[in-house]
N, C-alpha and C positions, 0 to 999 in steps of 0.2 A: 468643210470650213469649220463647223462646230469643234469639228475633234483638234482641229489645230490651233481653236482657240481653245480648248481645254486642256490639250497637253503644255499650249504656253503658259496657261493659267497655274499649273501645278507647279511646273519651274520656279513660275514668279514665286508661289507659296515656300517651296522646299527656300528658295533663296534667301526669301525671309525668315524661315527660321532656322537657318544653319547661319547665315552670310558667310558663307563659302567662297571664297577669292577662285577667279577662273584659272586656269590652269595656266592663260599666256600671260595674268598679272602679280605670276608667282615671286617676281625679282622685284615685285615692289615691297613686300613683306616679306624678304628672306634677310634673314638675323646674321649674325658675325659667326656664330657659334659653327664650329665642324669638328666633326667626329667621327675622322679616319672615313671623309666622305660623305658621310653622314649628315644634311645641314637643319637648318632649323627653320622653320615657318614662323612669323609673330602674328600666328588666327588669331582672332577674339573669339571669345566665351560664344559658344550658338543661342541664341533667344528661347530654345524652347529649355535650355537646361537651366539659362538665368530664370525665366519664369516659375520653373518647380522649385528653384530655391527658395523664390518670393513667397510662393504658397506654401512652402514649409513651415518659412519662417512663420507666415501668418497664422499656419493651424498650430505653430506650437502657441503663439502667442495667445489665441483663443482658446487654448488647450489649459493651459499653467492658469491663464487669469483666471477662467471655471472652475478648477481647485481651488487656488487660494483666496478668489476673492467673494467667490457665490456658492463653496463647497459642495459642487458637484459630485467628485469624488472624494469620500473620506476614510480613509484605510481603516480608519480605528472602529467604525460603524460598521463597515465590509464586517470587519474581523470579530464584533459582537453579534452579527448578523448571519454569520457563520458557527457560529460556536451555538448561537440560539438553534438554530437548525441540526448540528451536533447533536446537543439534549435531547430534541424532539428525537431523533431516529433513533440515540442510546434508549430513552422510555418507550419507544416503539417496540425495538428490537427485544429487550427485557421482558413487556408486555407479554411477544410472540413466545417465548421461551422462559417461561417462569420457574422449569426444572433449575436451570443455570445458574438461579440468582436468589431462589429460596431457598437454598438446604445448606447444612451446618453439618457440623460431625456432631455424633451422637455418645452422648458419655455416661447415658444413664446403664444400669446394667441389663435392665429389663431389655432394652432396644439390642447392647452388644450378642446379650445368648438367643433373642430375635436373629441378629446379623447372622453369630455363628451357625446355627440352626440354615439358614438358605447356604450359606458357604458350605457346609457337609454335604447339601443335598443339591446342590449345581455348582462348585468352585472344585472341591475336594479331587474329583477325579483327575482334573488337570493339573493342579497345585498344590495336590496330596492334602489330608485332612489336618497334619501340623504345618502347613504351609511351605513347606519344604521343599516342593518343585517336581515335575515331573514333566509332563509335556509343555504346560503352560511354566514360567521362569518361579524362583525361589522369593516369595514374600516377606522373608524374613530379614534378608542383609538390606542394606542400604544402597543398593544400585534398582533403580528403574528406569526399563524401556520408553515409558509415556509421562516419563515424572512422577515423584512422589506426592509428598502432601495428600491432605483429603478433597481438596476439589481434583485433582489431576486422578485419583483415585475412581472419583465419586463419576467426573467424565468418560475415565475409561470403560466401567462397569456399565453407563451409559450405552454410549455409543459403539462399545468394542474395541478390539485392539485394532494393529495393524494390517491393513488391506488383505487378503489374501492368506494371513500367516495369524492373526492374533484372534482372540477371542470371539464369539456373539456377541453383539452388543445384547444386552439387557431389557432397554428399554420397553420392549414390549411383550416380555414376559415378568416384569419386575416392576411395580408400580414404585412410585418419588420415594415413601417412607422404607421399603423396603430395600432399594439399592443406598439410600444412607446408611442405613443398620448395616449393610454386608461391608460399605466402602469403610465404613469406621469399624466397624470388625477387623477387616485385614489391616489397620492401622496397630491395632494391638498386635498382631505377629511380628512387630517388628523388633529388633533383638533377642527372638525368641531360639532355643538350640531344636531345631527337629531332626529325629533321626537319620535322615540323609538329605542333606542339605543339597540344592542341585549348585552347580560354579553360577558367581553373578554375572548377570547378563546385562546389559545396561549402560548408565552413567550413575555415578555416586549423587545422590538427592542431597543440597544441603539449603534447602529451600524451607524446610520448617515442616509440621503436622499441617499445616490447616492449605 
């Protein structure tokens, strides 16, 4: 008994929210329309899909009025609120990495024959001592593998070259003052004639010294 009053029960519910027309009161809502057979029903809209329009509507409309009339949300605060947090992580990060963001090229001469000086006695063998190329690529023309300039310079002496194929990095046989001096060192080879020049390898740098 229960269950048949349960299974009626569902019925009654499903019928309420579809209002599904029976299958033998189909010629009371059957429309003009035919379509090689094909004919047309005039259903109404089911309850449960009019209802989720209603609450649409309603959470847009409690949606928009929260912006614009109690600024809930305010893009332009987002976007200052974002950029603030931006700052913090650029001075965070700078913090963590103060090589990166304090060193300049070095133009005094004392520093450059400092530079030259480490390049004869860890550069030279790979890039020959006029700069001229040898295992490591030619310093002198205007094409680089990892970019010119002196910070693209001053990073590669850093960190190294490319994976597997380019230099040591530096860093931890080279303290900050000392891989400046060699990075602006190899600056000065640039338009220089060394006795055998290796072919450039690279792209043409027109990015400037610095």
């Amino acid at each position: 008994m229960n269950n048949s009053n349960n299974t009626s029960a569902w019925k009654r519910f499903l019928k309420a929210m579809t209002r599904a027309n029976d299958l033998d009161r189909e010629d009371e809502i059957l429309m003009d329309h035919d379509y090689d057979g094909i004919k047309e029903l005039d259903n109404v809209l089911p309850p449960w899909w009019l209802w989720g329009f209603y609450i649409t509507i309603i959470i847009c409309i409690f949606y928009v009025g929260n912006i614009i009339f109690f600024g809930a949300y305010n893009q332009h605060k987002e976007f200052e609120d974002e950029m603030a947090k931006a700052e913090e992580e650029v001075a965070a990060y700078k913090a963590a990495n103060p090589d990166l963001f304090k060193v300049k090229r070095l133009t005094d001469a004392k520093d450059l024959e400092a530079g030259k000086k480490i390049f004869n006695a860890n550069c030279a063998a790979c890039h020959a001592v006029d700069g001229g190329g040898g295992i490591g690529p030619n310093l002198t023309d205007n094409h680089w593998i990892l970019g010119g300039g002196f910070t693209n310079v001053y990073n590669t002496v850093t960190n190294g070259g490319r994976p597997g194929k380019g230099m040591i990095a530096w860093k931890n046989s080279l303290d900050q003052e000392q891989r400046q001096q060699v990075a602006s060192y190899v600056l000065t080879l640039q338009g220089t004639k060394p006795a055998n020049p290796k072919e450039a390898e690279g792209d043409v740098w027109t990015g400037g010294e610095e």
